[in-house]
py3Dmol code that shows the C-alpha trace and the ligand (Angstrom):
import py3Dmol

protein = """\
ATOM      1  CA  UNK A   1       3.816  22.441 -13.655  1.00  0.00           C
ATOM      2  CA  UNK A   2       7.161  20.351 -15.153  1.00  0.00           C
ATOM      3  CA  UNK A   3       9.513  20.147 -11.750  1.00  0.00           C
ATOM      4  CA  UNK A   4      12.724  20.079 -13.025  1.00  0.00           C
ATOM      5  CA  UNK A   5      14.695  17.253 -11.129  1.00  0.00           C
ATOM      6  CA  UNK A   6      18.057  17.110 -12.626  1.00  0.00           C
ATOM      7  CA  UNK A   7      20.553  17.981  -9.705  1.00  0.00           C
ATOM      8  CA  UNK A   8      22.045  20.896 -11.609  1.00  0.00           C
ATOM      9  CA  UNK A   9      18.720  22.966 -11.522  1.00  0.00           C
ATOM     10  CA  UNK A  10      16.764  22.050  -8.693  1.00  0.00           C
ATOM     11  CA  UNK A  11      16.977  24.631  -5.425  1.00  0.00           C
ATOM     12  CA  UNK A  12      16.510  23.867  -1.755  1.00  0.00           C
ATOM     13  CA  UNK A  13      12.994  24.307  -0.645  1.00  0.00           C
ATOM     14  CA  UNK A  14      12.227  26.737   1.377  1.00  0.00           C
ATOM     15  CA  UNK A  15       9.232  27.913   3.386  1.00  0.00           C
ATOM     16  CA  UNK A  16       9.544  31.099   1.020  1.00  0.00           C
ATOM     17  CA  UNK A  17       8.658  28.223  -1.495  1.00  0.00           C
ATOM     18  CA  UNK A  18       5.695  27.503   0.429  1.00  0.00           C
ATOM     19  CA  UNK A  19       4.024  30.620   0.030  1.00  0.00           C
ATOM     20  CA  UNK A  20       5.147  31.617  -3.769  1.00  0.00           C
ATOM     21  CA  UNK A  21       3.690  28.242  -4.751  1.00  0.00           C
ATOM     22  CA  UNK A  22       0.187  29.470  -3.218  1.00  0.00           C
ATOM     23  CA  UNK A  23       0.480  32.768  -4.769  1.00  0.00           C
ATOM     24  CA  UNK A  24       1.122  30.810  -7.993  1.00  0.00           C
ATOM     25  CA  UNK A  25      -1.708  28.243  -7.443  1.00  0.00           C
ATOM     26  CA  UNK A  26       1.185  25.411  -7.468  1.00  0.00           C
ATOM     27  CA  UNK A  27      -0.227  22.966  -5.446  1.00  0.00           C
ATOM     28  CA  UNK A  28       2.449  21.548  -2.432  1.00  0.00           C
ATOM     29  CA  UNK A  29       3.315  17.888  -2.060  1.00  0.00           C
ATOM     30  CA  UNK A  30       4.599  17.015   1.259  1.00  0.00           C
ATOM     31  CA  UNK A  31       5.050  13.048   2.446  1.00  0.00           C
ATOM     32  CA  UNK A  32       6.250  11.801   6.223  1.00  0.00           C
ATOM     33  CA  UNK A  33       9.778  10.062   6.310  1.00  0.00           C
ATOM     34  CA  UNK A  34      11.719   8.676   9.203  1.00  0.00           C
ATOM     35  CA  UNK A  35      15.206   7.418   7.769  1.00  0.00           C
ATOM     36  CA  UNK A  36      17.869   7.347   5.808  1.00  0.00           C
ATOM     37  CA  UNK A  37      16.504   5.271   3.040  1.00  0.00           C
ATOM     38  CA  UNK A  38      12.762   6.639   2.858  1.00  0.00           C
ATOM     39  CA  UNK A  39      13.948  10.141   3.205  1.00  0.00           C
ATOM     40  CA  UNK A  40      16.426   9.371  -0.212  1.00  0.00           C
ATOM     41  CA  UNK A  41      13.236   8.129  -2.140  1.00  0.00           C
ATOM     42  CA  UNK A  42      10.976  11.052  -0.990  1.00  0.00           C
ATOM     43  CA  UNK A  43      13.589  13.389  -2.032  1.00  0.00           C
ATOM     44  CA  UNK A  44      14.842  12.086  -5.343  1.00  0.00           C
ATOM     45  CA  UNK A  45      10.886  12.128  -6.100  1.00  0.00           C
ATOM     46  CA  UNK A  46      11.087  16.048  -6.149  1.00  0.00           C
ATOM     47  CA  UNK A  47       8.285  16.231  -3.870  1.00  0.00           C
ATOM     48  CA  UNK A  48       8.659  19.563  -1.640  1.00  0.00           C
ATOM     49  CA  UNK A  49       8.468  19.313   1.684  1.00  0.00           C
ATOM     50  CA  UNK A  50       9.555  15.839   4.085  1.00  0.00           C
ATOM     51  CA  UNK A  51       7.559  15.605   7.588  1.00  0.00           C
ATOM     52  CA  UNK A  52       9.138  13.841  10.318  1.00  0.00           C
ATOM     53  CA  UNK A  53       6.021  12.947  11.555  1.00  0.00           C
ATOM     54  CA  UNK A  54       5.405  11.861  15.313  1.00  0.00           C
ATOM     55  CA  UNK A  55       3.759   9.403  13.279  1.00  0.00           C
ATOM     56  CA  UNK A  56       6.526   7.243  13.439  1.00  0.00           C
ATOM     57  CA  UNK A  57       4.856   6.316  17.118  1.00  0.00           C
ATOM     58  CA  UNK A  58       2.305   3.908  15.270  1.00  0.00           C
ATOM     59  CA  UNK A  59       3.838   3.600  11.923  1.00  0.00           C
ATOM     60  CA  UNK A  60       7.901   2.804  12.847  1.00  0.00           C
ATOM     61  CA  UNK A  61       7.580   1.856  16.453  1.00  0.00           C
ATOM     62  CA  UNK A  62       4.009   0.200  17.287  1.00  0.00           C
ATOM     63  CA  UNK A  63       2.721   2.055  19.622  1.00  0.00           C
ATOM     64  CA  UNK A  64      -1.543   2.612  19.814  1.00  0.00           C
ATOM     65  CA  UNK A  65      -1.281   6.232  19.188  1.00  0.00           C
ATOM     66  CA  UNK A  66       1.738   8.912  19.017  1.00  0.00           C
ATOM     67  CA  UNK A  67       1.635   9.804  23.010  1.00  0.00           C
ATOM     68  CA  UNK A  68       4.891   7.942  24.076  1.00  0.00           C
ATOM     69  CA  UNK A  69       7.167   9.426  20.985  1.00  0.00           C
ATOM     70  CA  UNK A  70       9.830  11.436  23.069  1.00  0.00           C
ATOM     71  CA  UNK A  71      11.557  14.217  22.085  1.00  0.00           C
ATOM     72  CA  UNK A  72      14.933  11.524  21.786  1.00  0.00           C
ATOM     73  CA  UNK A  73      12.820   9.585  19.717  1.00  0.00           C
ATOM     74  CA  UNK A  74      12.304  12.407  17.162  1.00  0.00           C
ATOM     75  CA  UNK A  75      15.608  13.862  16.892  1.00  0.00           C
ATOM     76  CA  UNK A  76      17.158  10.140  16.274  1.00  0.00           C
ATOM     77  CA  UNK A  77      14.819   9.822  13.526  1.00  0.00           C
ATOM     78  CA  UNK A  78      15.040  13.830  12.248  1.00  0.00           C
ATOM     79  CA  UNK A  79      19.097  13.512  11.940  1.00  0.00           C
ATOM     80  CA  UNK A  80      18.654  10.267   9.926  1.00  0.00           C
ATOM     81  CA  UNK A  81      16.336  11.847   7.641  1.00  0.00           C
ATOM     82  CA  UNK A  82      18.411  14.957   7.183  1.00  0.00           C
ATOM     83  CA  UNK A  83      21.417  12.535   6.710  1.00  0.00           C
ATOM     84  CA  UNK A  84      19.039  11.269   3.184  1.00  0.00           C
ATOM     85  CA  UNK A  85      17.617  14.389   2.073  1.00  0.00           C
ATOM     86  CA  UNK A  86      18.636  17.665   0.669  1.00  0.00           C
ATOM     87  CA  UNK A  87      16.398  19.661  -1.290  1.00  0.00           C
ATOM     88  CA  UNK A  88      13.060  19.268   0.503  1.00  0.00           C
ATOM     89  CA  UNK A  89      11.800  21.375   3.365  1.00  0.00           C
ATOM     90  CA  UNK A  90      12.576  19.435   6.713  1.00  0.00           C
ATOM     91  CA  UNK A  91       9.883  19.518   8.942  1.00  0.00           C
ATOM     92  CA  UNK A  92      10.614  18.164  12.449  1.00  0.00           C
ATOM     93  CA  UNK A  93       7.021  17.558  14.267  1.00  0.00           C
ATOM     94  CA  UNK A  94       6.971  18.256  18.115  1.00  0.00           C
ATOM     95  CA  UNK A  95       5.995  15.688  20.195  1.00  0.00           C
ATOM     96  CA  UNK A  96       3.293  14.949  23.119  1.00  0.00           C
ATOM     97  CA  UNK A  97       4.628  17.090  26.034  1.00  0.00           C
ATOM     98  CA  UNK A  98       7.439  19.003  24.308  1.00  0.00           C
ATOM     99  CA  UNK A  99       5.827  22.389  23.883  1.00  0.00           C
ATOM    100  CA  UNK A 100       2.801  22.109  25.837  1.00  0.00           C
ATOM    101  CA  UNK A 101       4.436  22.761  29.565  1.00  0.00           C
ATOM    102  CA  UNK A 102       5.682  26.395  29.238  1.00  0.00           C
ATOM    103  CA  UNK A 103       6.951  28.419  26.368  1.00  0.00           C
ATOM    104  CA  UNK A 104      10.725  28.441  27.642  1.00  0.00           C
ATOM    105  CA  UNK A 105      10.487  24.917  26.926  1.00  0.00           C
ATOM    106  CA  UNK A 106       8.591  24.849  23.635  1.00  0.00           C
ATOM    107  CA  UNK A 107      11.598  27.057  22.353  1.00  0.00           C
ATOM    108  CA  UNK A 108      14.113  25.263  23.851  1.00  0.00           C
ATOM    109  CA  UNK A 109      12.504  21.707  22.475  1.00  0.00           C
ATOM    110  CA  UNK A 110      12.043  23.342  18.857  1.00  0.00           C
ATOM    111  CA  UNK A 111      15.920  24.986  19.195  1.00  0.00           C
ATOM    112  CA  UNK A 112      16.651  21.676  19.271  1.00  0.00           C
ATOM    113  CA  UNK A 113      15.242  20.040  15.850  1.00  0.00           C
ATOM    114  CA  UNK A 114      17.340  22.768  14.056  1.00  0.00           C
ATOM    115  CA  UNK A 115      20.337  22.557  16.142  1.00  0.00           C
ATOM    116  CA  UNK A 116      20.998  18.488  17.003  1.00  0.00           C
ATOM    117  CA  UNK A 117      18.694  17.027  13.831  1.00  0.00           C
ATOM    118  CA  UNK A 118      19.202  19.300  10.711  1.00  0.00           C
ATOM    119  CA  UNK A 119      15.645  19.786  10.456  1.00  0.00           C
ATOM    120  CA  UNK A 120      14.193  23.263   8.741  1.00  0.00           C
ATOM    121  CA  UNK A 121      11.139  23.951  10.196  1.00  0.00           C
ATOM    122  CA  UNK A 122       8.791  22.491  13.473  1.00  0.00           C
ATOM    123  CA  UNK A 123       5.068  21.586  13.594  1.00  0.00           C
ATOM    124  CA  UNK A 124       3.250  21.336  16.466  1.00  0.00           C
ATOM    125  CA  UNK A 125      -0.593  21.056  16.872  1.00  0.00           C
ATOM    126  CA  UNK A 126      -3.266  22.820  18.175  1.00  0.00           C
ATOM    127  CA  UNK A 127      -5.071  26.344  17.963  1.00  0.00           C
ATOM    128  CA  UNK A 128      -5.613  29.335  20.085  1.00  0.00           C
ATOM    129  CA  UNK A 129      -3.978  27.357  23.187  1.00  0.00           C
ATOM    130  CA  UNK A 130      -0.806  27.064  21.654  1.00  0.00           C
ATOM    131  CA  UNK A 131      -0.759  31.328  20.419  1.00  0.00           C
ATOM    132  CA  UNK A 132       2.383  31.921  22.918  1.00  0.00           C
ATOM    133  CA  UNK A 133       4.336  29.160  22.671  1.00  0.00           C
ATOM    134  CA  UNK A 134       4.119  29.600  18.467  1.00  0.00           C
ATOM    135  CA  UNK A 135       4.776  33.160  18.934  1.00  0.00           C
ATOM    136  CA  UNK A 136       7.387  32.582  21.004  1.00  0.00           C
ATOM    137  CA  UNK A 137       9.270  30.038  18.895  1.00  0.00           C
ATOM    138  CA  UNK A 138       9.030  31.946  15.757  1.00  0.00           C
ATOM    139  CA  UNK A 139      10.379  34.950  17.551  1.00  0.00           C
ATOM    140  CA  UNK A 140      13.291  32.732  18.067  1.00  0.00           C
ATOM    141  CA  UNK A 141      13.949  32.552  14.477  1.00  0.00           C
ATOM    142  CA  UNK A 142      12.302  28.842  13.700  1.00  0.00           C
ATOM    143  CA  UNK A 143       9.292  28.582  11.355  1.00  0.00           C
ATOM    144  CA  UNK A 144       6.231  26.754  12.593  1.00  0.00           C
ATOM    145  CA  UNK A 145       3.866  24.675  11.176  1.00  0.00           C
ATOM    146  CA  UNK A 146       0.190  24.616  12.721  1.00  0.00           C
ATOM    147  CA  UNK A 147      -1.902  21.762  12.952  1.00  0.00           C
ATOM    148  CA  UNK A 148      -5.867  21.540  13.251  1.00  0.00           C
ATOM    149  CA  UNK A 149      -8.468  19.503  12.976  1.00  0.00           C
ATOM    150  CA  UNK A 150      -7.933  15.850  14.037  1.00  0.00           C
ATOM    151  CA  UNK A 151      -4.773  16.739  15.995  1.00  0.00           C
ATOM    152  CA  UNK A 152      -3.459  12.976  17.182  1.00  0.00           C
ATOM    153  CA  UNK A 153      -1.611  14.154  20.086  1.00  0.00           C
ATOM    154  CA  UNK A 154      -5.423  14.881  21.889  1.00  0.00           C
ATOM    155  CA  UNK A 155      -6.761  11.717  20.943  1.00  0.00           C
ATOM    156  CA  UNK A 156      -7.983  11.090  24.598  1.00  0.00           C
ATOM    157  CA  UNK A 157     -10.241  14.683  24.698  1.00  0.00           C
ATOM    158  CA  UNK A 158     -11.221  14.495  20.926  1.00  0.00           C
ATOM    159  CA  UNK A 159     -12.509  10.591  21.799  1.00  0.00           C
ATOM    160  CA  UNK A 160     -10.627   9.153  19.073  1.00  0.00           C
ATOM    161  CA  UNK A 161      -8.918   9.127  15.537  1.00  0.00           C
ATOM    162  CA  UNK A 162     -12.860  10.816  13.984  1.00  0.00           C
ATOM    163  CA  UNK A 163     -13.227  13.408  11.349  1.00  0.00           C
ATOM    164  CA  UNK A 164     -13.222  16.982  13.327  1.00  0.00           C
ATOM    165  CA  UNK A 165     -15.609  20.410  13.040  1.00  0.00           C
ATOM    166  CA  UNK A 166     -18.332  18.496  11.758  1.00  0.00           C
ATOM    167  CA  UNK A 167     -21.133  21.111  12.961  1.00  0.00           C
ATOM    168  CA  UNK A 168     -21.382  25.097  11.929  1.00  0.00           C
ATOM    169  CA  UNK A 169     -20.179  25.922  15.810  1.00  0.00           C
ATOM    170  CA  UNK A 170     -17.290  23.396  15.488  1.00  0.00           C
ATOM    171  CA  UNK A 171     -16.047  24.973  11.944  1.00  0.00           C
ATOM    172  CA  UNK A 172     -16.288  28.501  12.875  1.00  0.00           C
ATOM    173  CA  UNK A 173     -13.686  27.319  16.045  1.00  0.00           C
ATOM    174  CA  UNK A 174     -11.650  26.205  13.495  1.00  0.00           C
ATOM    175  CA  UNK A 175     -11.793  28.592  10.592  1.00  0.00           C
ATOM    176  CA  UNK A 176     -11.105  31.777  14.117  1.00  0.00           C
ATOM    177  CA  UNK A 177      -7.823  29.631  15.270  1.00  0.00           C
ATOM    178  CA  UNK A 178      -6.857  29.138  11.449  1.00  0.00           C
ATOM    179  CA  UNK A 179      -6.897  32.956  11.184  1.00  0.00           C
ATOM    180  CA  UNK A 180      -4.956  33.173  14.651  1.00  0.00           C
ATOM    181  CA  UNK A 181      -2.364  30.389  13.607  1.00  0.00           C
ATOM    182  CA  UNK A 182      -1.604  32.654  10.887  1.00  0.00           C
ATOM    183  CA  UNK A 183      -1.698  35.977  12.770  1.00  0.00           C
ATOM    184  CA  UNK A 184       0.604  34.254  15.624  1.00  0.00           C
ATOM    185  CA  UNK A 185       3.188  33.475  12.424  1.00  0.00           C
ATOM    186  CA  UNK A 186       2.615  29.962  11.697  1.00  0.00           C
ATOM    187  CA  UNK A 187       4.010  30.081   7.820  1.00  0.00           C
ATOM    188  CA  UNK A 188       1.735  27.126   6.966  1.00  0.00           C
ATOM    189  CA  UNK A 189      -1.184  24.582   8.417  1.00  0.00           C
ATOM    190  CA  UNK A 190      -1.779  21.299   8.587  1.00  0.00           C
ATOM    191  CA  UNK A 191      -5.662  20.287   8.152  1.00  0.00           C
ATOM    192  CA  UNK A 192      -6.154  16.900   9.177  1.00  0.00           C
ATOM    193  CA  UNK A 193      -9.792  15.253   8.704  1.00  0.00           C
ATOM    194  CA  UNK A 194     -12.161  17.894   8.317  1.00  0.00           C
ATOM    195  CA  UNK A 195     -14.810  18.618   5.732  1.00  0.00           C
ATOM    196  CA  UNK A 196     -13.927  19.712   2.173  1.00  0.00           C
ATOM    197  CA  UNK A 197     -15.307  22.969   1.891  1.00  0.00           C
ATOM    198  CA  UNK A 198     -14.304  23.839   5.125  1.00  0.00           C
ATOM    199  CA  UNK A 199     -11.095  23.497   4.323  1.00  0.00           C
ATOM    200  CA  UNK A 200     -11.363  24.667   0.784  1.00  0.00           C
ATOM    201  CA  UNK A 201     -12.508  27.694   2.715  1.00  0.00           C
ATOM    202  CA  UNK A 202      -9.847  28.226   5.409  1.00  0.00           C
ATOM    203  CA  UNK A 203      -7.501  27.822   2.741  1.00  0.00           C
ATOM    204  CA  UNK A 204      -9.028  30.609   0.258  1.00  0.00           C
ATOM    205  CA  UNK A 205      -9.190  33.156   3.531  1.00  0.00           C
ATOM    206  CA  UNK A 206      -5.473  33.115   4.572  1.00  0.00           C
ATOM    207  CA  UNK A 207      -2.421  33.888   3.220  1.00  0.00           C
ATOM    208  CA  UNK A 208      -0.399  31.276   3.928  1.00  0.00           C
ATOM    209  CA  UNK A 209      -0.650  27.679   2.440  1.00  0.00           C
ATOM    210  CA  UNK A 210      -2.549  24.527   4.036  1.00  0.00           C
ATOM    211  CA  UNK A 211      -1.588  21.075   3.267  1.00  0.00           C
ATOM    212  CA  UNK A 212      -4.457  18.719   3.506  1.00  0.00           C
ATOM    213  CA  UNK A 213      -4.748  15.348   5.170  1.00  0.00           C
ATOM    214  CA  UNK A 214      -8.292  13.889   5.119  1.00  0.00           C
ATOM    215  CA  UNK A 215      -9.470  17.531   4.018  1.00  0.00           C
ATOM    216  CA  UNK A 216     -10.669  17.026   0.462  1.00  0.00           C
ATOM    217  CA  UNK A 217      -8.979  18.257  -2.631  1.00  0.00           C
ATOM    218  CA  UNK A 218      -9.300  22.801  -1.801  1.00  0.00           C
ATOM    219  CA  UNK A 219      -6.190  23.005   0.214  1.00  0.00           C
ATOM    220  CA  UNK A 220      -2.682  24.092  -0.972  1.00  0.00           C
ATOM    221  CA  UNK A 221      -1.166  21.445  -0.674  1.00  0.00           C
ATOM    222  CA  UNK A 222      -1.581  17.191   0.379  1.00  0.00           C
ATOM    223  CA  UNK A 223       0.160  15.149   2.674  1.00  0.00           C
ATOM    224  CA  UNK A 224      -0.051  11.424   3.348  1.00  0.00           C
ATOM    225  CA  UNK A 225       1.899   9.275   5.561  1.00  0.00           C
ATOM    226  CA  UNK A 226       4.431   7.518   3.694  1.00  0.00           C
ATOM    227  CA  UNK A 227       3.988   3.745   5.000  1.00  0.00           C
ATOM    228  CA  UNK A 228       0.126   4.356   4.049  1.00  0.00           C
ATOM    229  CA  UNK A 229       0.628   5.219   0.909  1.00  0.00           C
ATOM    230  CA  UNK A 230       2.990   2.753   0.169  1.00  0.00           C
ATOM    231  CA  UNK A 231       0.590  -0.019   1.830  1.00  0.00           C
ATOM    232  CA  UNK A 232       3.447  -0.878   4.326  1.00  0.00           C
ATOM    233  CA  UNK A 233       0.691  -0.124   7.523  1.00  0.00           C
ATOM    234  CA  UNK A 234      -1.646  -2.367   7.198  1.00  0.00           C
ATOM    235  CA  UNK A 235      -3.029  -2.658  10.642  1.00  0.00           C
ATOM    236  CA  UNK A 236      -5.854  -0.156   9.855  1.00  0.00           C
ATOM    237  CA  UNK A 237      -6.469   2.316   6.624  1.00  0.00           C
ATOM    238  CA  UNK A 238      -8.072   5.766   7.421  1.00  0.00           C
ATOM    239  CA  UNK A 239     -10.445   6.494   4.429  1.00  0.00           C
ATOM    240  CA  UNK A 240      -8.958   9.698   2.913  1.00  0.00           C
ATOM    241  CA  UNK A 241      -5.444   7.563   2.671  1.00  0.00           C
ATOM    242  CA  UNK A 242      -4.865   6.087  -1.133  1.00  0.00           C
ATOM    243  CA  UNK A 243      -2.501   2.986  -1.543  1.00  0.00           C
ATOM    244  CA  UNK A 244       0.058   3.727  -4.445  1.00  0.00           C
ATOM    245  CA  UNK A 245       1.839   0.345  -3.759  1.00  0.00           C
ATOM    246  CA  UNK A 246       1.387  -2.954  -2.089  1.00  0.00           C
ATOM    247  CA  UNK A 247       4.466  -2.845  -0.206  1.00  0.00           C
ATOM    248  CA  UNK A 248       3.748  -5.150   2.696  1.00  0.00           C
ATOM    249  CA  UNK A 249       2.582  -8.119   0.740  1.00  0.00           C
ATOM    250  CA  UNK A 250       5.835  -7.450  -1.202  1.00  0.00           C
ATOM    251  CA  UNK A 251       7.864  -7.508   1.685  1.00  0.00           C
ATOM    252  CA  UNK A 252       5.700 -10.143   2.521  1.00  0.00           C
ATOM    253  CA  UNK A 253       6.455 -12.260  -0.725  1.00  0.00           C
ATOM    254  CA  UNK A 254      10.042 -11.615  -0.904  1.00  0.00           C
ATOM    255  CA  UNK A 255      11.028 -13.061   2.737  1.00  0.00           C
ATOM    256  CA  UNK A 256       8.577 -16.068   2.053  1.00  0.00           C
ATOM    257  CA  UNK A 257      10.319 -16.988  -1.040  1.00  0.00           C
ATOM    258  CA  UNK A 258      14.130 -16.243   0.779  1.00  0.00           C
ATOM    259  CA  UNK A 259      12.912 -18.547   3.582  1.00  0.00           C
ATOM    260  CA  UNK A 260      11.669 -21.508   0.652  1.00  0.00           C
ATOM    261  CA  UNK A 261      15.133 -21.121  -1.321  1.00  0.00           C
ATOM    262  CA  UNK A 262      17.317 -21.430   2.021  1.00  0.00           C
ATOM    263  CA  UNK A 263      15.213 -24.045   3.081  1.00  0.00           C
ATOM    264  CA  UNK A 264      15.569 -25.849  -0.701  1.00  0.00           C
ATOM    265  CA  UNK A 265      19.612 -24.902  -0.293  1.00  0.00           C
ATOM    266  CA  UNK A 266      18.993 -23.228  -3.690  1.00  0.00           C
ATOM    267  CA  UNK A 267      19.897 -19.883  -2.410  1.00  0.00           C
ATOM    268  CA  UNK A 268      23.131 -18.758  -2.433  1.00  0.00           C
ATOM    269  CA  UNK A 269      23.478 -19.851  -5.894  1.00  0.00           C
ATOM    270  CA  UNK A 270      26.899 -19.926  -7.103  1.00  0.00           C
ATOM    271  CA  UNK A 271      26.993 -16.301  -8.643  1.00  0.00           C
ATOM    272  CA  UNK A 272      25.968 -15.236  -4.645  1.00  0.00           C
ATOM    273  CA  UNK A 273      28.969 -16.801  -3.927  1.00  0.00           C
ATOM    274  CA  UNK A 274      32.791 -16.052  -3.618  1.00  0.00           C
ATOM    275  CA  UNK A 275      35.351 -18.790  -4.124  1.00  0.00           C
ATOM    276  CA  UNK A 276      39.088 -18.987  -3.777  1.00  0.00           C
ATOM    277  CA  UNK A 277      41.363 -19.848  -6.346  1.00  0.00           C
ATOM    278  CA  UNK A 278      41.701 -23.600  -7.101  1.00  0.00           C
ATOM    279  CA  UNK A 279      45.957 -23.651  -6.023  1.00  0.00           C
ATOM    280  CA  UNK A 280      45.015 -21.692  -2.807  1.00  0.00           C
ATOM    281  CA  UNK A 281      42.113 -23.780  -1.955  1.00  0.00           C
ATOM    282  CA  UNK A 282      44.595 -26.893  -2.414  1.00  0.00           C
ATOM    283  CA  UNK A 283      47.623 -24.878  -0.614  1.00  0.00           C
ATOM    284  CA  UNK A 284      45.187 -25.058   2.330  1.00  0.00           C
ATOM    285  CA  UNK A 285      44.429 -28.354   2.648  1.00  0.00           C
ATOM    286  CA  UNK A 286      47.984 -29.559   2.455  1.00  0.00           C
ATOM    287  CA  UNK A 287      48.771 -26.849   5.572  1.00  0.00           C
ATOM    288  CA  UNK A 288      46.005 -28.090   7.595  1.00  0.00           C
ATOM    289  CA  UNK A 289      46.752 -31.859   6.565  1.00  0.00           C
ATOM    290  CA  UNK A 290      50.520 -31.247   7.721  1.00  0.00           C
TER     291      UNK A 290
END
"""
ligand_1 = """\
8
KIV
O 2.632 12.868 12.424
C 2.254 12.985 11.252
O 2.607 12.204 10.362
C 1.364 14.091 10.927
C 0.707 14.072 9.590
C -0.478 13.193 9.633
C 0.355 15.442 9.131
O 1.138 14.931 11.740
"""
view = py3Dmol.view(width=600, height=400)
view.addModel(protein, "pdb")
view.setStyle({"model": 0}, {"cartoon": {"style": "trace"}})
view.addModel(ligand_1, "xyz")
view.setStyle({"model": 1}, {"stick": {}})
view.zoomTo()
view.show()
């Protein structure tokens, strides 16, 4: 399919979007952002949907996993990446503890993405467990994203970052709260690390669209997290993430050669550099001579 990109023609994405581009067989793109800048780049791409992924615990902010991302956290980042981008869907990603304690909260905490941070849509993780707080929140008007598989925000009881629903008990778990994510409202579904034809299956059996992380090429749609693809993380590399740049060793190359100029006094040069005019410059001199 030829996407259109001129300003002119292109529409706000929608979760409507979403599901006509499954009916058509369109596949979705979807990348994580978490400012200004990235958000900008993601967008002027034309790729459809922008994940403010809780992510930006490991990727933006260094922590070991995405546990200690607050709601504060999220909502900083959300309203800078709203401030960047406006065509693609804005998903705002719940974080650890925001939706899990009672379903007044859960709506209240999701309210809030769409309220305070411009965001479109929420994700949070998890299946059958997390039926009445999705219900709940979409009641309230806000579309939800599922999330299953490797959900990060259970790293503790899942015993790591490991591929998920790797035996015929474990996938037919997965494939029931698929079709209950859906029932509850959910109007898409993250798959994160799972086997392909699993997924490839849970995404032929419902109606609305998957986007695939780690889940092999049968979903709807793909997501990757942006500083991985870009080769900006490079503490570790899960194995379903491609590189599409070098980023960090470019980052890494321009401040070594900024350092070696400064330190050669060859940067600035003289057209980095702003000078006054020759009978001011002198006018000065005689003041501060007087
Ligand atoms: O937080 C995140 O970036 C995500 C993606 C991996 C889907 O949940």
């Amino acid at each position: 399919m030829s996407t259109d990109l001129s300003p002119s023609r292109r529409k706000k994405v929608t979760t409507r979007t979403f599901r006509r581009k499954k009916q058509r067989g369109e596949p979705i793109t979807m990348l994580t952002a978490y400012d200004y800048l990235s958000a900008r780049a993601v967008d002027q791409a034309g790729i459809d949907s922008i994940l403010v992924g809780d992510s930006l615990g490991m990727v933006v902010l260094g922590y070991e996993n995405t546990l200690p991302v607050t709601m504060e956290d999220m909502l900083h980042h959300c309203r800078a990446v709203a401030r960047g981008a406006r065509y693609a869907l804005l998903i705002g990603d719940m974080p650890f503890m925001s939706y899990q304690v009672s379903v007044e909260e859960a709506v209240r905490n999701a309210g809030r993405f769409l309220q305070e941070a411009g965001m479109d849509a929420v994700k949070l993780e998890g299946g059958r467990e997390r039926l009445d707080a999705i219900r709940a929140v979409v009641a309230a008007g806000i579309p939800v994203m599922g999330h299953l598989g490797l959900t990060p925000q259970s790293v503790h009881q899942l015993g790591g970052f490991g591929p998920q629903a790797l035996t015929a008990m474990a996938a037919r778990h997965l494939l029931k709260d698929a079709q209950l994510l859906e029932e509850a409202g959910c109007f898409s579904l993250v798959l994160e690390s799972i086997p392909a034809r699993l997924a490839a299956l849970i995404s032929q059996r419902l109606e609305i669209p998957t986007i695939g992380i780690g889940a092999g090429a049968g979903c709807d749609g793909q997501v990757l997290v942006t500083p991985d693809l870009l080769g900006l993380f490079e503490r570790f590399t899960p194995k379903f993430v491609k590189k599409y740049a070098d980023l960090h060793g470019e980052m890494v190359r321009a401040f070594t050669t900024f350092k070696a100029e400064v330190e050669a006094a060859t940067f600035p040069a003289p057209e980095h550099t702003v000078e006054m005019a020759a009978g001011e410059w002198e006018a000065l001199l005689q003041e501060i001579e007087e």
